[in-house]
Backbone as JSON, one array per atom type, in Angstrom:
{
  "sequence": "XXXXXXXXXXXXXXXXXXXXXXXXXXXXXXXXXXXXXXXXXXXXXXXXXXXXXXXXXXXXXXXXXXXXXXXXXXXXXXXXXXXXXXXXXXXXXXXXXXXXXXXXXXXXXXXXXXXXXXXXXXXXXXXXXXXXXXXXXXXXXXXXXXXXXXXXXXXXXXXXXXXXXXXXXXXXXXXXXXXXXXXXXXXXXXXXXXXXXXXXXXXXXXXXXXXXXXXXXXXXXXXXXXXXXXXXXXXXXXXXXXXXXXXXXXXXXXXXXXXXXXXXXXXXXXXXXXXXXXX",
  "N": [[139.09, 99.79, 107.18], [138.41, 96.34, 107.38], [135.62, 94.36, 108.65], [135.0, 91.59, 110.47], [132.97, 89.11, 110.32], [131.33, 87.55, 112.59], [131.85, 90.22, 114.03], [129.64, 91.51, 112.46], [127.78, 90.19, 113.2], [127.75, 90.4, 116.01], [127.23, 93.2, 115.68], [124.46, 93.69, 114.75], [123.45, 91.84, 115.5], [121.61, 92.28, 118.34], [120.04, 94.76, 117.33], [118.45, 93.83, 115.88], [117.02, 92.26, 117.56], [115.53, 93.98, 119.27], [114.18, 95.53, 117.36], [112.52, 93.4, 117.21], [111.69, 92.77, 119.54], [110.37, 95.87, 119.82], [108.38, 95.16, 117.58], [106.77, 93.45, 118.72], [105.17, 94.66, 120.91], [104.33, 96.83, 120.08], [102.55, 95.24, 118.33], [100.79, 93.91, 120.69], [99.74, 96.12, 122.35], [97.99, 97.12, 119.96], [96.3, 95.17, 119.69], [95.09, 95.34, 122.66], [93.99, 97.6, 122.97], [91.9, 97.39, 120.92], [90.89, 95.35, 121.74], [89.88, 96.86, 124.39], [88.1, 98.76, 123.05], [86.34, 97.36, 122.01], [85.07, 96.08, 124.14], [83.75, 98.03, 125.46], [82.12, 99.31, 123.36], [80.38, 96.87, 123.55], [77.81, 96.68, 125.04], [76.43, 99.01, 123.37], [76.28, 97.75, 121.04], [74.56, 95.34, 121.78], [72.46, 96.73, 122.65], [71.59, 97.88, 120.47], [70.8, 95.38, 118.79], [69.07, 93.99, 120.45], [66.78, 95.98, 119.64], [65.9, 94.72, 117.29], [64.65, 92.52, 118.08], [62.14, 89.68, 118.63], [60.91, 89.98, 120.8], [57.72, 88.52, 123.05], [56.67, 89.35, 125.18], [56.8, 91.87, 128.11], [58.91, 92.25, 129.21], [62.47, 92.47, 127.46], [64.9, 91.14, 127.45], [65.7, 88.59, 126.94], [66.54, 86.9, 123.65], [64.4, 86.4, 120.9], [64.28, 86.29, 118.39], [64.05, 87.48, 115.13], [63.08, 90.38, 113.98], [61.52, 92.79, 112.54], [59.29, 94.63, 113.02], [59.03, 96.58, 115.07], [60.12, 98.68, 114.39], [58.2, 100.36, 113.49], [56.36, 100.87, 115.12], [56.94, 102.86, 117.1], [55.19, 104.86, 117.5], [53.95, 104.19, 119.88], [54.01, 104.13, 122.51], [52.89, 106.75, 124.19], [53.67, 108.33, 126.05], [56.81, 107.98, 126.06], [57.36, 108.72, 123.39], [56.95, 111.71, 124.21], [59.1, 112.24, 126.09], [61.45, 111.71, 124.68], [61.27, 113.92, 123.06], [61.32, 115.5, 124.87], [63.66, 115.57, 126.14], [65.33, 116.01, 123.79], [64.46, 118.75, 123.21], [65.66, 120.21, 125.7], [68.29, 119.07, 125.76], [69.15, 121.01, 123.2], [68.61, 123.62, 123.9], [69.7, 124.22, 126.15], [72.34, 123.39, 125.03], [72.86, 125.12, 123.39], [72.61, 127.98, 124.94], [74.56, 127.14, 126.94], [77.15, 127.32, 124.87], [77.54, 129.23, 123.62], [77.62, 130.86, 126.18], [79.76, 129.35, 127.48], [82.1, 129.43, 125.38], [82.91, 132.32, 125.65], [83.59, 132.63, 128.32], [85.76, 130.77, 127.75], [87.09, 132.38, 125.48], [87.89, 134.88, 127.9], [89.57, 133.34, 129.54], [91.46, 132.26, 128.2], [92.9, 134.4, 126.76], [92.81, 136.63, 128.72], [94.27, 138.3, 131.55], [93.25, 138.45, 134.63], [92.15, 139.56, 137.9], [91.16, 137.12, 140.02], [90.94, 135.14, 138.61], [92.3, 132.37, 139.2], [90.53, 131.41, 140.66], [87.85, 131.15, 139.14], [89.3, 129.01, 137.44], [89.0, 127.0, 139.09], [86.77, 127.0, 140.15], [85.61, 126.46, 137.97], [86.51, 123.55, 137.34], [86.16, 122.07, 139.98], [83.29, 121.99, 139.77], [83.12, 120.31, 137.95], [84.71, 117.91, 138.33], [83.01, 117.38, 141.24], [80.63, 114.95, 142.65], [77.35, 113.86, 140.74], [75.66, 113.58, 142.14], [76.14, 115.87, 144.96], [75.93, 118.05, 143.55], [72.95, 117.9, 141.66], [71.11, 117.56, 144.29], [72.23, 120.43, 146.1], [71.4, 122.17, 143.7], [68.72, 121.11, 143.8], [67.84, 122.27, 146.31], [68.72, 124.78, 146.9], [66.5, 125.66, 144.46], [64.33, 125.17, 145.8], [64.19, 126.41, 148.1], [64.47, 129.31, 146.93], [61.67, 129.25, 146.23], [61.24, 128.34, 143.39], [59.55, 126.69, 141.34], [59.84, 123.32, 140.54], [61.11, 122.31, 136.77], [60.8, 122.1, 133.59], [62.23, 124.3, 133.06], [63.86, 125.06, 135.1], [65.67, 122.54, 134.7], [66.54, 122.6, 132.65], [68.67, 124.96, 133.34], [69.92, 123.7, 135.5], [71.52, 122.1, 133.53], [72.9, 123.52, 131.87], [74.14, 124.6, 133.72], [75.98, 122.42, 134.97], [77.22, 121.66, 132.45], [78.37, 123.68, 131.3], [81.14, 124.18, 132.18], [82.78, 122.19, 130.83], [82.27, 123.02, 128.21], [83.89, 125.72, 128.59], [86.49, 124.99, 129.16], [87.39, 123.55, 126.99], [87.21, 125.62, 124.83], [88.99, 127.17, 125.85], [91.23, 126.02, 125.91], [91.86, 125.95, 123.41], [92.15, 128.53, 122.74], [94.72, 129.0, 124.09], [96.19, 128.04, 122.3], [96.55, 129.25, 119.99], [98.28, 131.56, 117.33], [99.06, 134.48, 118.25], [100.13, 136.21, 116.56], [99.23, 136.48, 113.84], [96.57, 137.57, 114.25], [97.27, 140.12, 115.29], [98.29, 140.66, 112.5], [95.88, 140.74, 110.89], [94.79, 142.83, 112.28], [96.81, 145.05, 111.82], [96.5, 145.12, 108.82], [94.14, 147.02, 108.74], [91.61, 145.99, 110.08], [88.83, 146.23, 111.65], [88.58, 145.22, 115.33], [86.03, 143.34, 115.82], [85.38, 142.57, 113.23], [88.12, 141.41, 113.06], [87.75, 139.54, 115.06], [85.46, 137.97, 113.94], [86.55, 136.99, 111.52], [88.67, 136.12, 111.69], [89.69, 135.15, 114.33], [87.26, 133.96, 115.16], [87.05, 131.71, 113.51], [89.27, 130.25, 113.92], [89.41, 129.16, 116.15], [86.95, 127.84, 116.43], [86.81, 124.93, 116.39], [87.61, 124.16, 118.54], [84.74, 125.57, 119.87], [82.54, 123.43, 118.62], [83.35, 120.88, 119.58], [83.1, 121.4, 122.34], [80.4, 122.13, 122.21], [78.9, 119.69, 121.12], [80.02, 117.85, 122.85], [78.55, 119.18, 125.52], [76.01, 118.78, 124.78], [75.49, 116.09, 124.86], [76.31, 115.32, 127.38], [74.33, 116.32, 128.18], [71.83, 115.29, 127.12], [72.11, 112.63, 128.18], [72.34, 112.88, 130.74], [70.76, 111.93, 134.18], [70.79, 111.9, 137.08], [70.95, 114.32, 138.0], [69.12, 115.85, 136.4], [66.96, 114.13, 137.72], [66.33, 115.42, 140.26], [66.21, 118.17, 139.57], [63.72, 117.66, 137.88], [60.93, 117.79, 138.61], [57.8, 117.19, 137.69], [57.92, 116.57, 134.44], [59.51, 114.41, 132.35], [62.0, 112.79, 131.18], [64.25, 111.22, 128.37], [65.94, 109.25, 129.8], [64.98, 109.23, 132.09], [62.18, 108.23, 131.88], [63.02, 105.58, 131.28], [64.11, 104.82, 133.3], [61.74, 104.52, 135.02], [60.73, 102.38, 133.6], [61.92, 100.27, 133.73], [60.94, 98.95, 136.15], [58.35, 97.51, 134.79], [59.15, 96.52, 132.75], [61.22, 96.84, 129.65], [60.44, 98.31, 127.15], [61.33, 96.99, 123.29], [61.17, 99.84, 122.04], [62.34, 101.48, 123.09], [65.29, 100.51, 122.84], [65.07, 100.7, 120.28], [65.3, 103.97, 119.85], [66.93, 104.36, 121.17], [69.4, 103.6, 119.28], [68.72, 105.27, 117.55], [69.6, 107.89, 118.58], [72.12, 107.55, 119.41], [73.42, 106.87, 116.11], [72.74, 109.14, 115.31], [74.45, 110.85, 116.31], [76.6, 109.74, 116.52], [76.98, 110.21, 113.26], [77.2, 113.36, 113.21], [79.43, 113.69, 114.8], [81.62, 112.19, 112.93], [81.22, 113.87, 110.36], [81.83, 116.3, 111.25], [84.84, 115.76, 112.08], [85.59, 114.94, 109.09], [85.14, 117.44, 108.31], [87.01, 119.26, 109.65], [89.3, 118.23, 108.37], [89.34, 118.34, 106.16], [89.34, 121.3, 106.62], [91.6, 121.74, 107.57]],
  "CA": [[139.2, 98.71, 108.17], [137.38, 95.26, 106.96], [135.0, 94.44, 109.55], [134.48, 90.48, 109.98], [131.2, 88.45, 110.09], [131.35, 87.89, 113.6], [131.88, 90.74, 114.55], [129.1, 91.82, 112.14], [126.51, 89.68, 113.9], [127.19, 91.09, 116.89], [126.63, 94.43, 115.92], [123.3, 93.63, 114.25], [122.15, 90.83, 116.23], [120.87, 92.98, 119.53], [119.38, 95.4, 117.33], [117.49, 93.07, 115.66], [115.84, 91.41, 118.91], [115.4, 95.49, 119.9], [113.55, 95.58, 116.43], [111.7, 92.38, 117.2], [110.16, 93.39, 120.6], [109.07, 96.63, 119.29], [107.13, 95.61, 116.61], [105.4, 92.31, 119.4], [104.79, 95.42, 121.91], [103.23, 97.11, 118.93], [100.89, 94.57, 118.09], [99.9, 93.3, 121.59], [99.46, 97.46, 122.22], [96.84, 97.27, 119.21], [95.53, 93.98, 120.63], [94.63, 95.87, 123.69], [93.22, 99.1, 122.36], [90.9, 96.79, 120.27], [89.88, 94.42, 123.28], [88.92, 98.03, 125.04], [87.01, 99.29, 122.43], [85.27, 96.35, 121.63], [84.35, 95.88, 125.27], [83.15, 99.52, 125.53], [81.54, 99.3, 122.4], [79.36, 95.69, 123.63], [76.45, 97.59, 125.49], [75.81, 99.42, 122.66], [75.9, 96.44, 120.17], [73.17, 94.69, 122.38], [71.19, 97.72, 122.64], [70.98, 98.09, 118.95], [70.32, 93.97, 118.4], [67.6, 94.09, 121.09], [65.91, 96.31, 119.43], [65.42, 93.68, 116.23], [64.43, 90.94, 119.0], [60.85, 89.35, 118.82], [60.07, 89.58, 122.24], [56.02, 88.23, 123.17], [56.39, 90.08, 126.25], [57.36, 93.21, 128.23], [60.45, 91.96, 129.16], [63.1, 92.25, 126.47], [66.0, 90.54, 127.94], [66.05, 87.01, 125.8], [66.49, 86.91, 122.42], [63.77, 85.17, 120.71], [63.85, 86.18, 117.02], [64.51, 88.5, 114.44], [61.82, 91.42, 113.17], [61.34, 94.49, 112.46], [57.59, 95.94, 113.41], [59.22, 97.31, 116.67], [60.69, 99.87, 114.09], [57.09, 100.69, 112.57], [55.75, 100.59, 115.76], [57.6, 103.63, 117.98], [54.38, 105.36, 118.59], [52.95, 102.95, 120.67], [53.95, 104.45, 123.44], [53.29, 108.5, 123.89], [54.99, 108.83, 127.15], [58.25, 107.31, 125.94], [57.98, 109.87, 122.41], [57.37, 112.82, 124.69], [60.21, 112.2, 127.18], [62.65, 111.79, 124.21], [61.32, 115.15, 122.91], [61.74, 116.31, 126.32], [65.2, 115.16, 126.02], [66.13, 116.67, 122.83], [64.51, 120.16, 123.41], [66.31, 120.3, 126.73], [69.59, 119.07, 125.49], [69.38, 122.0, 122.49], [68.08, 124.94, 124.7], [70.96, 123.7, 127.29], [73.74, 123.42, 124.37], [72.91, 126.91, 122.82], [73.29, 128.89, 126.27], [75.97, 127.33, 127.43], [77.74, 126.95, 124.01], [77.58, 130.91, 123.81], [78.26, 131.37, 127.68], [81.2, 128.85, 127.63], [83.02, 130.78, 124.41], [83.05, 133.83, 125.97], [84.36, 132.19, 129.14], [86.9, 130.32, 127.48], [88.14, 133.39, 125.6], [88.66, 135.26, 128.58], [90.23, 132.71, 130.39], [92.47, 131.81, 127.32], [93.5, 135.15, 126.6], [93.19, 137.66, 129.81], [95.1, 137.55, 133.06], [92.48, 138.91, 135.7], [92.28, 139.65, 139.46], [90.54, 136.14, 140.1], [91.56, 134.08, 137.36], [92.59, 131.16, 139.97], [89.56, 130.96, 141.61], [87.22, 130.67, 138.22], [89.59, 127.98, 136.92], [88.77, 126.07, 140.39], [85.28, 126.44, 140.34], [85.13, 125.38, 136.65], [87.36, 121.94, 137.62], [85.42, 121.51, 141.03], [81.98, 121.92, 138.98], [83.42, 118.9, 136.99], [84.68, 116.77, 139.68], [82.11, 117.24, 141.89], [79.66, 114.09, 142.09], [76.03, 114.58, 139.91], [74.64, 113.66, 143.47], [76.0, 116.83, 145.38], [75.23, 119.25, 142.25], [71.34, 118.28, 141.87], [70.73, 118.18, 145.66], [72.32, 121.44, 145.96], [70.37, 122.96, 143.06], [67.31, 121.04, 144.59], [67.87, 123.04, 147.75], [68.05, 126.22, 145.76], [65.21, 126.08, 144.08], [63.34, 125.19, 146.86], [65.11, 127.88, 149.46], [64.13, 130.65, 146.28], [60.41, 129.25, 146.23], [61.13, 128.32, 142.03], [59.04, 125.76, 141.28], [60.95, 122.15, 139.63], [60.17, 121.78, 135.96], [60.89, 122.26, 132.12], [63.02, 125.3, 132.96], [64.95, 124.22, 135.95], [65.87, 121.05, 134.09], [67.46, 123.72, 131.21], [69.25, 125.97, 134.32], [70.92, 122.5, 135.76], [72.07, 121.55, 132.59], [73.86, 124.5, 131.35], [75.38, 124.9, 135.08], [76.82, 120.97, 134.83], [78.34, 121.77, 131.13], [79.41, 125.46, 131.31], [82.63, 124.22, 132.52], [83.56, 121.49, 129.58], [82.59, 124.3, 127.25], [84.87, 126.74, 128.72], [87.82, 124.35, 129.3], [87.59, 123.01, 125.55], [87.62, 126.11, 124.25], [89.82, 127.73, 126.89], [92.38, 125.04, 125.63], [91.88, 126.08, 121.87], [92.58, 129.67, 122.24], [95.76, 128.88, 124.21], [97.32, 127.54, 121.36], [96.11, 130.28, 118.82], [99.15, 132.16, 117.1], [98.39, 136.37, 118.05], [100.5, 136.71, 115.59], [97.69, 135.92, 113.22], [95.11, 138.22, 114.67], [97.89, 141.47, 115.0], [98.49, 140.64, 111.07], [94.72, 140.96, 110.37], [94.73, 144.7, 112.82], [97.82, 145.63, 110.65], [95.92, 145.41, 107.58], [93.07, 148.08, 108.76], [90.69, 145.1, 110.62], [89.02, 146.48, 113.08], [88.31, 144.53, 116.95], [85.34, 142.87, 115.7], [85.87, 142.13, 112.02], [89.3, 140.17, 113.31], [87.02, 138.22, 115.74], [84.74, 136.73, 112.9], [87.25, 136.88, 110.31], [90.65, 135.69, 112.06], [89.76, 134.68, 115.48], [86.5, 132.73, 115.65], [87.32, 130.52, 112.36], [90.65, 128.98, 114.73], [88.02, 128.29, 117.28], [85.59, 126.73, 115.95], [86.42, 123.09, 116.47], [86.98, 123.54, 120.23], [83.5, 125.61, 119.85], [82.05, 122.62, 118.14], [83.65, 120.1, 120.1], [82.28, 121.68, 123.42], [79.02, 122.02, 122.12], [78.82, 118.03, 120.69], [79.67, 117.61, 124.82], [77.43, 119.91, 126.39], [74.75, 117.69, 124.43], [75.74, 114.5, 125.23], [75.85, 115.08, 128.43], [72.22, 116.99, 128.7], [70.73, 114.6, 126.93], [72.55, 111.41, 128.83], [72.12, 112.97, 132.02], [69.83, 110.88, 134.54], [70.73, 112.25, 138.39], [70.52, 115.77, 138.1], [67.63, 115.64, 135.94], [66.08, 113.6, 138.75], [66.33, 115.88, 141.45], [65.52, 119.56, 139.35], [62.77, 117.94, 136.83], [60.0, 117.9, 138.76], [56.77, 116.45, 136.68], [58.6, 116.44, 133.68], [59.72, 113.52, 131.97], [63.26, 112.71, 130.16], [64.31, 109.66, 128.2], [66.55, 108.22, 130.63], [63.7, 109.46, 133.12], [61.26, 106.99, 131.44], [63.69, 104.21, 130.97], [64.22, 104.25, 134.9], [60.15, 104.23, 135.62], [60.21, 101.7, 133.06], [62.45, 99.49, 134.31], [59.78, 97.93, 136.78], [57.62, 96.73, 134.33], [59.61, 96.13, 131.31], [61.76, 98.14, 128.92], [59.89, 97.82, 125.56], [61.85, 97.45, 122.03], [61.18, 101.11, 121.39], [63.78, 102.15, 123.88], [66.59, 100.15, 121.92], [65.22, 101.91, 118.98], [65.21, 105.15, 119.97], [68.42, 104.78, 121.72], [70.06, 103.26, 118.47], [68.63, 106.64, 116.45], [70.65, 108.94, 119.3], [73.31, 107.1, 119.0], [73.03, 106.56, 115.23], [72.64, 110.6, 114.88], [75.63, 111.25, 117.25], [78.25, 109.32, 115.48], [77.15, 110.99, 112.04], [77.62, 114.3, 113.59], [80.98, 113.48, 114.8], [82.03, 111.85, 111.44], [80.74, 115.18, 109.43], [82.88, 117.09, 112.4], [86.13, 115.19, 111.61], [85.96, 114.93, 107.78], [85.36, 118.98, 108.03], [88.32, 119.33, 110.35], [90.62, 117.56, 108.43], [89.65, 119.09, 105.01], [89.45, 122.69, 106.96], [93.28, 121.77, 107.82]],
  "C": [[138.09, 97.72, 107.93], [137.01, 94.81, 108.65], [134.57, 92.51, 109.21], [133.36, 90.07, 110.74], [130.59, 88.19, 112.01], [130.89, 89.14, 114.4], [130.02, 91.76, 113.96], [127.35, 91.4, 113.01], [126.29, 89.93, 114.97], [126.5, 92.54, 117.1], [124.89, 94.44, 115.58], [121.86, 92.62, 114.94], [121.01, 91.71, 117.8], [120.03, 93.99, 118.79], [118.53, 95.1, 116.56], [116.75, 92.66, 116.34], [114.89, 93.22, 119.79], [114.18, 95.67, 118.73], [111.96, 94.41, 117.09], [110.29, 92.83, 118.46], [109.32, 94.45, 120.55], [108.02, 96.74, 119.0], [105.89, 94.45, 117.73], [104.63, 93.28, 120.0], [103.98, 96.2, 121.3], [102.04, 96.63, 118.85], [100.08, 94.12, 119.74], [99.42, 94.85, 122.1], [98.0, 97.68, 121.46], [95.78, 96.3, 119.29], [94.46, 94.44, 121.43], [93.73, 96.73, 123.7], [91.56, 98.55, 121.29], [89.51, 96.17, 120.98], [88.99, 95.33, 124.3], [87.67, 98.43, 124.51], [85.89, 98.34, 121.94], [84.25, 95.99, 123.12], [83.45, 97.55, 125.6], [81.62, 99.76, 124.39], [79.89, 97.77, 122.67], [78.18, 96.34, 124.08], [75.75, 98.02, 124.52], [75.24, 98.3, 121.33], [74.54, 95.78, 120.72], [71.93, 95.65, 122.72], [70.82, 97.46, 120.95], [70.4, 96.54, 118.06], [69.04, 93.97, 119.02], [66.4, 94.81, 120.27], [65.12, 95.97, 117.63], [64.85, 92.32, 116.85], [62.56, 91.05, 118.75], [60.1, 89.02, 119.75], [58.52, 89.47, 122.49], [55.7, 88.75, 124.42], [57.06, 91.31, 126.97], [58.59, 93.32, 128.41], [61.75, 91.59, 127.95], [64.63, 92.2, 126.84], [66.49, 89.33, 127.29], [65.7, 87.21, 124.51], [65.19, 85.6, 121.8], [63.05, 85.17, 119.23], [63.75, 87.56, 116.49], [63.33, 89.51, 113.68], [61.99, 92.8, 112.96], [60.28, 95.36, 112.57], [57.98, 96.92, 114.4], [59.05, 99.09, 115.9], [59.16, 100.92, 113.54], [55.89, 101.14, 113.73], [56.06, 102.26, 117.58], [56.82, 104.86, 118.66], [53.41, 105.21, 119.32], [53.37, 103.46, 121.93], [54.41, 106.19, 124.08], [53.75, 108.77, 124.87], [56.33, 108.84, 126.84], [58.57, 108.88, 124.61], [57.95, 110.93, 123.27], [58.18, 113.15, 125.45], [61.35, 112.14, 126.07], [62.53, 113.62, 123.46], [61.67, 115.85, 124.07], [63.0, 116.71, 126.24], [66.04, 115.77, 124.71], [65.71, 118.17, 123.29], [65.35, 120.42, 125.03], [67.6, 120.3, 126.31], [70.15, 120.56, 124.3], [68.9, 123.06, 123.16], [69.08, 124.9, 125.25], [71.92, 123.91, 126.29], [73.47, 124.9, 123.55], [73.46, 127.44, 123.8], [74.73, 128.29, 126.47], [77.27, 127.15, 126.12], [78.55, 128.45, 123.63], [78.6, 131.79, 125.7], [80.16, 131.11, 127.76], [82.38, 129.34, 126.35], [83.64, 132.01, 124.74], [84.02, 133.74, 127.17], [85.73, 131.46, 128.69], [87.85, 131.27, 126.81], [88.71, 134.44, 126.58], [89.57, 134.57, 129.55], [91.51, 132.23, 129.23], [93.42, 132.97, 126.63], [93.54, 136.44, 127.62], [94.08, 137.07, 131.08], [93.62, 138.98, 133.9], [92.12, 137.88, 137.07], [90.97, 138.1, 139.7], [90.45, 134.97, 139.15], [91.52, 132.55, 137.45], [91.42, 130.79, 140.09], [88.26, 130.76, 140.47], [87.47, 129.8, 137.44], [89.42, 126.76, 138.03], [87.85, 125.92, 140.5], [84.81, 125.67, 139.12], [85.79, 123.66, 136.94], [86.66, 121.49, 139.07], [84.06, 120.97, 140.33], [82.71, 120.74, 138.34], [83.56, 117.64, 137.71], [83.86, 116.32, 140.56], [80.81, 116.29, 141.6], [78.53, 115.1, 141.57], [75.2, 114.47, 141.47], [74.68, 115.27, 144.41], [75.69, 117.93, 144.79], [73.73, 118.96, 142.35], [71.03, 118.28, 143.39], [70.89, 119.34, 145.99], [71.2, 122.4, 145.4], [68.66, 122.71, 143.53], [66.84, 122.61, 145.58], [68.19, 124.72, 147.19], [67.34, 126.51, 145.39], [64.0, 125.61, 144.94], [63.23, 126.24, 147.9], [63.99, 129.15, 148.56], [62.32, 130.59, 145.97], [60.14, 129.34, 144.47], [60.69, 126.92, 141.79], [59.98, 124.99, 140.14], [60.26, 122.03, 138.57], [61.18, 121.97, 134.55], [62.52, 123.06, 132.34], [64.07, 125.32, 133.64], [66.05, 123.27, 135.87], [67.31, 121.91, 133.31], [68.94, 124.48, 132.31], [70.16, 124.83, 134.63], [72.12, 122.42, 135.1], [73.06, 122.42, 132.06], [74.92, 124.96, 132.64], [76.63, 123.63, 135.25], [77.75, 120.94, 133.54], [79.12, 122.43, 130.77], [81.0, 124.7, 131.15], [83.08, 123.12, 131.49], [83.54, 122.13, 128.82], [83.51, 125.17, 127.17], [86.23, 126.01, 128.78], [88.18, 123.82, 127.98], [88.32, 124.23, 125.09], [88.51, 127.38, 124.36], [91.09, 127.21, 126.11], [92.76, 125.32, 124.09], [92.4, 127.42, 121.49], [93.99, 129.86, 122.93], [96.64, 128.94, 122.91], [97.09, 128.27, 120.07], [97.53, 131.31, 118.84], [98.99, 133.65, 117.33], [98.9, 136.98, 116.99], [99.56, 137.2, 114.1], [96.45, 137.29, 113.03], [96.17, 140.13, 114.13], [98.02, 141.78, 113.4], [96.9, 141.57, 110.59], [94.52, 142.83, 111.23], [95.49, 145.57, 111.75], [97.23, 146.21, 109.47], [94.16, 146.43, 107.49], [91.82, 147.04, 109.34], [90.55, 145.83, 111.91], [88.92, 145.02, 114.45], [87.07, 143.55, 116.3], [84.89, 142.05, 114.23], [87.03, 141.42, 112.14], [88.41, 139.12, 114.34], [86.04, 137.33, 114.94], [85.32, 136.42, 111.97], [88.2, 135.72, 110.14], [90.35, 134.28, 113.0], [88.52, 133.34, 115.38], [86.37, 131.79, 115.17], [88.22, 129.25, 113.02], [90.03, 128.44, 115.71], [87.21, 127.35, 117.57], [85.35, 125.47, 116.24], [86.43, 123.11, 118.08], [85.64, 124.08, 120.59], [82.23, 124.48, 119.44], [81.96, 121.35, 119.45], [83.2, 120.05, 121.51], [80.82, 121.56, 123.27], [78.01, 120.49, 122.15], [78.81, 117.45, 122.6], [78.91, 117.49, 125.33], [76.13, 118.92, 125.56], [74.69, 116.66, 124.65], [75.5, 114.48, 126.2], [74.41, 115.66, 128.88], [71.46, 115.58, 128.36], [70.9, 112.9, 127.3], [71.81, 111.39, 130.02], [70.74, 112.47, 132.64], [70.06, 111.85, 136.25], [70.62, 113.73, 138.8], [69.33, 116.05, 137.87], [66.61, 114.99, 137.06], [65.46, 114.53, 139.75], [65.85, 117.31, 140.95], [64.43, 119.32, 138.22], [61.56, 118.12, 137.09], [58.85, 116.83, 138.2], [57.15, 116.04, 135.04], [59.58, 115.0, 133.02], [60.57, 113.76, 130.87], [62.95, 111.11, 129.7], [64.67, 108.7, 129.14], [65.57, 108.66, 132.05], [62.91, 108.18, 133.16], [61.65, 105.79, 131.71], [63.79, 103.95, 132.47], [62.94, 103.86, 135.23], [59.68, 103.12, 135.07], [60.03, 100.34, 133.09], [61.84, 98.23, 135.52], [59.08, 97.02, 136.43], [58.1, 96.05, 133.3], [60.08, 96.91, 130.76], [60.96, 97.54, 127.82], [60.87, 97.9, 124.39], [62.35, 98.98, 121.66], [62.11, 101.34, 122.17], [64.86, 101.94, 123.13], [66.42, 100.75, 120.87], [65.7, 103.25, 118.62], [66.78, 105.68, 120.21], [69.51, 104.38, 120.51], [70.15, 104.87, 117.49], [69.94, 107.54, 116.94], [71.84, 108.57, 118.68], [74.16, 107.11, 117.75], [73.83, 108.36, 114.49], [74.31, 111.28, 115.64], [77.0, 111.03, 116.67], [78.35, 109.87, 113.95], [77.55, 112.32, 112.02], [79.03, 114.21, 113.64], [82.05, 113.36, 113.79], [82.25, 113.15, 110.69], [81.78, 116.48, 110.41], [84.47, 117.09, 111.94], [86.29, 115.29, 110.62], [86.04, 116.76, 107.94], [86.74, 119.66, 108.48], [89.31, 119.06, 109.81], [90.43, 118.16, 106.39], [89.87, 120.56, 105.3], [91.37, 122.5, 107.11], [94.08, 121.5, 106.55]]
}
C-alpha cells in the first residue's frame, strides 16, 4: 500500500516538533544545572581570589591588587594555624570512631531484622533533622548535668554523635543492595564468617564506607554551632573566623580555606577514578 507525501508529512511532522522540544528542554535543563552550579560554586571562587588580593588593611573585602606574599606569609598568625590544627585533628579522631561505629551500625541495620529496628532508624533520621542548635545545647546540658568539663574531647564526643547517623545510613544503603548470593558462594567454597567479611563482604562496601567517612569529615571539620556550645577554651577554624570577624578576616583565612577545599576535591577525584576503575 503506497503511502502519499501528505500523508507522509503528517505522520512525521508531530514527531518531529516532539523531537524538537526534547532536545530545547534538554538544553535549557543543562542551562539550569550550570546556572546552579555556578552560583553554588561563586562563594568559593571569591574565597580563593581573595586570598591573591593586596589588601593594606585588616579588612579584606575590596579588591585592590594581585600578590602572592599572603601565601608565604600563613604563619603570621599562630592562633589561626592552631585552630586549623584543632580542626583537622578533631575532624580525623571524629571520622575514625564514627567511621568504625557507623559500619557496624549500618551492617546491622542493612542486614538484621531486630526487636527495635524502627526505633534506631528514627533516632538515626531525627539525629539528622534535628537543628545543630537543639543538639549542642542538649549536649551542653549534659556535660554540664555530668560535671564533664567542655574541651578538646567533648568537641570529638559531639562530633561523632552529629555524624554517626550519615555513616550508618550511607552504608546501611550499600549493604541493602549487596547480592548474598555472593557471600553464600564464598561459605560454599570452605570461607569461613570472617574471611568472607574481608574477602567478599567488606570489598562491596567500601565506597559507601568511604563515602560516609569523606562526610563525617566535612561535616566535623565545617561544623561551627555545635562546636560552639561543647568546645569550651578550645579553638576551631570556623571558631577563629567568627572571633575574627570583628576585626578583620586576614588573607590567610582564604588561604587556608582554599588548601581544605583544594585537598577535599582531590580526595573525591582519587575516590571516583578508583570507583570507576574498581567497577
Amino acid at each position: 500500500m503506497s503511502t502519499t507525501p501528505e500523508a507522509t508529512v503528517l505522520e512525521t511532522g508531530p514527531a518531529k516538533r516532539t523531537r524538537t522540544r526534547s532536545r530545547l528542554g534538554d538544553r535549557l535543563l543543562t542551562v539550569y544545572a550550570w546556572l546552579i552550579i555556578g552560583w553554588l560554586f561563586l562563594p568559593i571562587a571569591v574565597m580563593i581570589v581573595f586570598g591573591f588580593n593586596d589588601t593594606k588593611s585588616k579588612s579584606n573585602v575590596t579588591w585592590q591588587g594581585f600578590t602572592l606574599k599572603w601565601w608565604g606569609l600563613l604563619d603570621q598568625y599562630p592562633e589561626l594555624t592552631e585552630a586549623v590544627l584543632n580542626s583537622l585533628r578533631i575532624a580525623a579522631i571524629s571520622t575514625l570512631i564514627t567511621t568504625i561505629l557507623g559500619t557496624l551500625m549500618g551492617l546491622a541495620l542493612g542486614r538484621y531484622r531486630f526487636r527495635g529496628q524502627g526505633a534506631t532508624n528514627l533516632a538515626m533520621f531525627a539525629a539528622i533533622a534535628s537543628p545543630e542548635l537543639v543538639m549542642g545545647a542538649s549536649l551542653l546540658s549534659l556535660f554540664i548535668s555530668s560535671g564533664v568539663q567542655t574541651g578538646f574531647v567533648t568537641v570529638i564526643i559531639a562530633h561523632v554523635l552529629f555524624s554517626l547517623s550519615f555513616v550508618a545510613i550511607t552504608v546501611r544503603a550499600r549493604v541493602i543492595g549487596l547480592d548474598p548470593s555472593i557471600e553464600e558462594a564464598a561459605r560454599d567454597l570452605g570461607a569461613s564468617t570472617w574471611v568472607t567479611f574481608w574477602r567478599v563482604t567488606f570489598p562491596m562496601i567500601l565506597p559507601g564506607v568511604v563515602a560516609g567517612a569523606l562526610l563525617a569529615f566535612a561535616l566535623s571539620i565545617d561544623d561551627f554551632v555545635i562546636t560552639q556550645f561543647t568546645s569550651g577554651s578550645v579553638q576551631t577554624f570556623p571558631l577563629w573566623i567568627w572571633g575574627a570577624t570583628r576585626i578583620g578576616v586576614p588573607p590567610q583565612v582564604n588561604i587556608l580555606g582554599t588548601l581544605i577545599f583544594a585537598v577535599g576535591v582531590a580526595i573525591a577525584v582519587v575516590n571516583t577514578v578508583t570507583a570507576r576503575r574498581r567497577t
